[in-house]
Each structure stands twice: as structure tokens, then as C-alpha cells.
C-alpha positions in Angstrom: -18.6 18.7 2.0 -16.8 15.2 1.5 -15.4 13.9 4.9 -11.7 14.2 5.8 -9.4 11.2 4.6 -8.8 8.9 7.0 -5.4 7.3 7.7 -4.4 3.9 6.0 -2.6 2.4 8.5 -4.0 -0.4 10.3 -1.4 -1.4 12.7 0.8 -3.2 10.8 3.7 -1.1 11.2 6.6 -3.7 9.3 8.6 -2.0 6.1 8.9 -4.6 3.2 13.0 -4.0 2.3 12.5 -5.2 -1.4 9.6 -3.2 -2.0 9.9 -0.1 0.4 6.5 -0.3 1.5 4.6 -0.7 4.9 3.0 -4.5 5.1 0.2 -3.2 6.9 -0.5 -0.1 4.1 1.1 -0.3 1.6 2.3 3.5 2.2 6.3 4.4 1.4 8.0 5.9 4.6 7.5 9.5 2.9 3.8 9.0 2.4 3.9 8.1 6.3 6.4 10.9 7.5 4.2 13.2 6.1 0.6 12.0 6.0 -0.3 14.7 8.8 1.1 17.4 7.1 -1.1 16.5 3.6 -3.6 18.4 2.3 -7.1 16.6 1.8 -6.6 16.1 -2.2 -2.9 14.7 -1.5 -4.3 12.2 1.2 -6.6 11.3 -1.5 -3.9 11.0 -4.0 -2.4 8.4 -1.8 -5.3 6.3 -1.2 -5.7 6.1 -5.1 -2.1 4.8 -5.0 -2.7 2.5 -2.6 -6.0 1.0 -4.7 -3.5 0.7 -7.6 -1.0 -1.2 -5.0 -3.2 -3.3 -3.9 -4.3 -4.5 -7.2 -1.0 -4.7 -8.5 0.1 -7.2 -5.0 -3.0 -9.7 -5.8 -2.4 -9.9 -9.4 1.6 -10.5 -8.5 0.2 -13.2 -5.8 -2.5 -15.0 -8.5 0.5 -15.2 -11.0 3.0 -16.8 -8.7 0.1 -19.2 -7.6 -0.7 -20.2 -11.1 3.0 -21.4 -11.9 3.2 -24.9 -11.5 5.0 -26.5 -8.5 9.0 -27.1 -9.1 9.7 -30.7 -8.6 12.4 -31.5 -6.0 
């Protein structure tokens, strides 16, 4: 028997309004409304989202980094 999923959030409770996600997890308000209510394989579901999320965030991040610097 796997263990039950745990919650994502860690705290940082601040929605993004261009992305409509949570800064802290990276959940949409609807994944957060109704984490309680999920089943085990939906709370699953969402962490797998979240992995994808994440991914997606630091390869956004490394792109914008590797663009050189405007000049003034």
C-alpha cells in the first residue's frame, strides 16, 4: 500500500495573476479548492502536473537568463 499524497503547499499562499498559479505550489485555485475532496490517483495527477510545472518555470527562467543584457 503506497502512502497517501501529501499536500503541495508550503506556505506560500500568493496567486501569480499572469499565470493563475500559487507562487508557493504551483497549484491553480481549483486544484486548491478541491485538493481535500481528491481521490488518491487525482492528488497524484496533480503532483505530476506540478513536476511538469516546475520544469517548465526553470527552463523559462534559464532562457530569459541566457539573453544578453539590453544596453541602456
Amino acid at each position: 500500500m503506497t502512502a497517501p499524497a501529501a499536500s503541495p503547499c508550503i506556505n506560500i499562499c500568493q496567486m501569480d495573476e499572469t499565470s493563475g498559479l500559487c507562487s508557493g505550489c504551483l497549484r491553480t485555485l481549483d486544484e486548491i479548492a478541491f485538493w481535500s475532496v481528491l481521490d488518491e490517483e487525482d492528488k497524484r495527477q496533480v503532483w505530476r502536473q506540478l513536476e511538469a510545472r516546475r520544469i517548465q518555470a526553470v527552463q523559462a527562467l534559464q532562457a530569459l537568463q541566457a539573453q544578453p543584457a539590453s544596453k541602456p
